[in-house]
N, C-alpha and C positions, 0 to 999 in steps of 0.2 A: 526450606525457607518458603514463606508461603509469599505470593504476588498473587498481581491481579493483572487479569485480560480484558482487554475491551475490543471488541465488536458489535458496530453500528449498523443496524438494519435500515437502510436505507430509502428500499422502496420493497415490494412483495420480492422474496427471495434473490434480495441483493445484498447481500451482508459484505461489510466492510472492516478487516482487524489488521493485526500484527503484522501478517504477511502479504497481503497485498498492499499494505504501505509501505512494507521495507520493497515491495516489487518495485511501486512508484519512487521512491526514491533512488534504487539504483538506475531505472532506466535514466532520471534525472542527472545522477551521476556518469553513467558512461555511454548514455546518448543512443543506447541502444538494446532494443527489445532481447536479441539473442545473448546479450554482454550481461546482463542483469539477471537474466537465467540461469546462465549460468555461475552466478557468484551466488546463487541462493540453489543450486544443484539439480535444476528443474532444467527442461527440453525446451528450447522456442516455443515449440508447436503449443506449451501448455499454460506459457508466461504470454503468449499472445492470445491464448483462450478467454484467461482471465483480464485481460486487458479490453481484449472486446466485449466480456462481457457488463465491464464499468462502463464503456464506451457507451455503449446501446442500452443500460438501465438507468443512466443516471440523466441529471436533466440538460446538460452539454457533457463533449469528450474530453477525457484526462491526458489523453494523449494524444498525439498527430505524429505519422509514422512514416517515412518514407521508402518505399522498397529499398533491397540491395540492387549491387549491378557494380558497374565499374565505380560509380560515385559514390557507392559506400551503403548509400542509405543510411535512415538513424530513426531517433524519434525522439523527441520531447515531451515533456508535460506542458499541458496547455495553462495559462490561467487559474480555470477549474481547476486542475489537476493538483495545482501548487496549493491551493486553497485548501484541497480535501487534506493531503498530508498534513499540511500544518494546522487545522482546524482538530485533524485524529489525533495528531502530535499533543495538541494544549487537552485537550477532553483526556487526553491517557496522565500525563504531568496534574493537571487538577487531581484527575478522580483518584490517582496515585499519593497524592499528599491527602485528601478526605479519606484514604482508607487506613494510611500508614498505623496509626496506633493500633487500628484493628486486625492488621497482616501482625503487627509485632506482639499484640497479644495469643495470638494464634501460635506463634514460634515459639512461644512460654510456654507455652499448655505443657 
């Protein structure tokens, strides 16, 4: 079945798609960098990679993180952050119904 991907170049060598938005979503969802990495099968150490490197290329941070320790630590999407998912969310939903006849005739072939 044929679909279609989207990834948004951002700024020089900052691209933004599928999975770094389902990242941003789940830290949304469970409030935490380590938690979210692992519900998509990746290490901290790489879900925090890519996080800082949307943090530091884009033009405010997606997230705001607070260490662990007895208090848990966690992190959030900022503002920004919530804006970029859902802005990548409606640009994936549009360009998905502008391609849809054209996926479906590809599935004929």
């Amino acid at each position: 079945m044929a679909s279609l991907s989207i990834r948004l170049d951002l700024a020089p060598g900052l691209r933004v798609g599928p999975g770094k938005v389902r990242l941003l979503e789940l830290v949304a969802e469970h409030g935490s960098i380590s938690a979210a990495g692992r519900a998509l099968g990746m290490s901290y150490r790489r879900a925090w990679l890519l996080l800082h490197e949307l943090n530091r290329g884009l033009p405010a941070p997606v997230i705001v993180a607070a260490p662990g320790g007895r208090s848990g630590g966690g992190a959030v999407l900022t503002p920004f952050g919530r804006r970029l998912v859902a802005s990548y969310r409606a640009i994936e939903r549009d360009a998905g119904r502008a391609a849809a006849s054209h996926l479906a005739g590809l599935d004929q072939a």
